[in-house]
C-alpha positions, 0 to 999 in steps of 0.5 A: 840455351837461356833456360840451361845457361841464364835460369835467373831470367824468365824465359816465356817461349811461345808456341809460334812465331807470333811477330815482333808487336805481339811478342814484346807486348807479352813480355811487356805486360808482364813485367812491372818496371819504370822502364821496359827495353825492346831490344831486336835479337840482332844487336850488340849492346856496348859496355854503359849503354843502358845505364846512360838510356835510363840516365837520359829517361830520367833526366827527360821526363817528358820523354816515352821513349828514347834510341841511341845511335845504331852503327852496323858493323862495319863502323856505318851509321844505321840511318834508321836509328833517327828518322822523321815521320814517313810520308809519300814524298820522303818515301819516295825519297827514301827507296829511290835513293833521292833522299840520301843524295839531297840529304841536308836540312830542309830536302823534303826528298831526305826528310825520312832519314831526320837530317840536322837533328844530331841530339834530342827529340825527333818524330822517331827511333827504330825498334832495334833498341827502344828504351820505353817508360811505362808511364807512356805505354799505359796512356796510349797502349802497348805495340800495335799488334796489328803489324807483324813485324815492321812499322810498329815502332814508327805507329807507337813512336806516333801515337806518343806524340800525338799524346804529347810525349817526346821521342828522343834520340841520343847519339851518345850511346853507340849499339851495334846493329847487324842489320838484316841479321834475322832476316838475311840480306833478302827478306823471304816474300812473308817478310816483304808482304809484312813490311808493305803492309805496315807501310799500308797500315801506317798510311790508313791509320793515321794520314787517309783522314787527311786526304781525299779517296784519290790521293789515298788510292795513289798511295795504295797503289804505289804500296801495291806495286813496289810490292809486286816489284820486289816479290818478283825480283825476289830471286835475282837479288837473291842470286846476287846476294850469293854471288856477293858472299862469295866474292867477299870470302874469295877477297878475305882468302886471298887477303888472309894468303896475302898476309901470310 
């Protein structure tokens, strides 16, 4: 469809799904521009929106990489267009819905989700929509290619400040997010082995040098567990995504009857 419809545009089709750090990275290295767009397939980019990213990139020239507000579309906000470093507490926080509860400035618990930065720099946006300066990408490097697809955008997001760039959040700018749009409401057990094991490689790579072979085993752990957990209720959430779909269509029918 893009070659028959778009044939101004470069099409680079690769052979197989080789996840999202490699694909970008292929496409990113070749090309030339100021200014490269990561952008998830599952998204709607509102009228304006890349002009005014690539205004807030030239005004913040200290910025690498910048992300506007993700909203679903059911008019919510994506809690993960701004986020804050994870650690194993604000993890915690994270996927036992602590967070969300106590999510005020300050909560440890809720820091995963940034609470209290509206606009500017933060630890990191999602990869969603990434509008990245290739200035900053020759100095520390493309997406690591060692995840396949999730956490990539919190290491480069990391490895930018650690560099002394900043990462910046504009709210400003709305796109709309279809999240799980690729992945359906349940991701496939490759899917979830990918997600934990950027979460392992995020923790490997740049928090076990500040802890001691102990803590760094109970962090492993929990990783390990809260995979087997979710690859064991794999088809029960499944079964309940379904019975969902189709409560949901039954509703909107007899809405629709309703109406008429």
């Amino acid at each position: 469809m893009v070659a028959r419809e778009y044939p101004e545009v470069e099409l680079m089709v690769n052979s197989s799904n080789k996840g999202f750090s490699a694909a970008n990275n292929t496409a990113i290295r070749a090309g030339a521009a100021p200014f490269v767009l990561a952008l998830n397939p599952d998204t709607q980019v509102t009228a304006g929106a890349l002009d005014t990213m690539l205004e807030v990139m030239e005004e913040n020239p200290e910025a690498g990489v910048a992300g506007p507000e993700l909203a679903l579309p059911d008019g919510g906000l994506d809690h993960a267009a701004r986020r804050s470093f994870p650690t194993p507490l604000s993890a915690l926080g994270h996927f036992t819905g602590l967070g969300r509860r106590a999510n005020k400035p300050g909560s440890r618990l809720a820091a995963y989700r940034a609470p209290g930065i509206e606009r500017g720099p933060l630890d990191a946006v999602n990869g969603a929509f990434m509008l990245m300066r290739r200035a900053a990408l020759e100095e520390v490097g493309l997406f690591d290619e060692g995840y396949w697809m999730y956490m990539e955008d919190l290491d480069l997001s990391y490895r930018l400040r650690e560099a002394g760039w900043l990462t910046w959040f504009e709210p400003s700018v709305t796109v709309t997010h279809v999240k799980a749009g690729t992945s359906g409401p349940v991701r496939s057990p490759r899917l979830d082995r990918a997600f934990h094991y950027g979460m392992y490689r995020f923790y490997r790579k740049h928090y076990a040098h500040m802890h001691n072979p102990l803590f760094n085993g109970f962090v492993y752990t929990g990783i390990g567990l809260k995979l087997a957990g979710s690859l064991l209720t794999i088809p029960v959430r499944r079964l309940v995504a379904v019975r969902r779909r189709r409560a949901s269509g039954a509703g909107g029918a007899g809405a629709a009857g309703g109406a008429g």
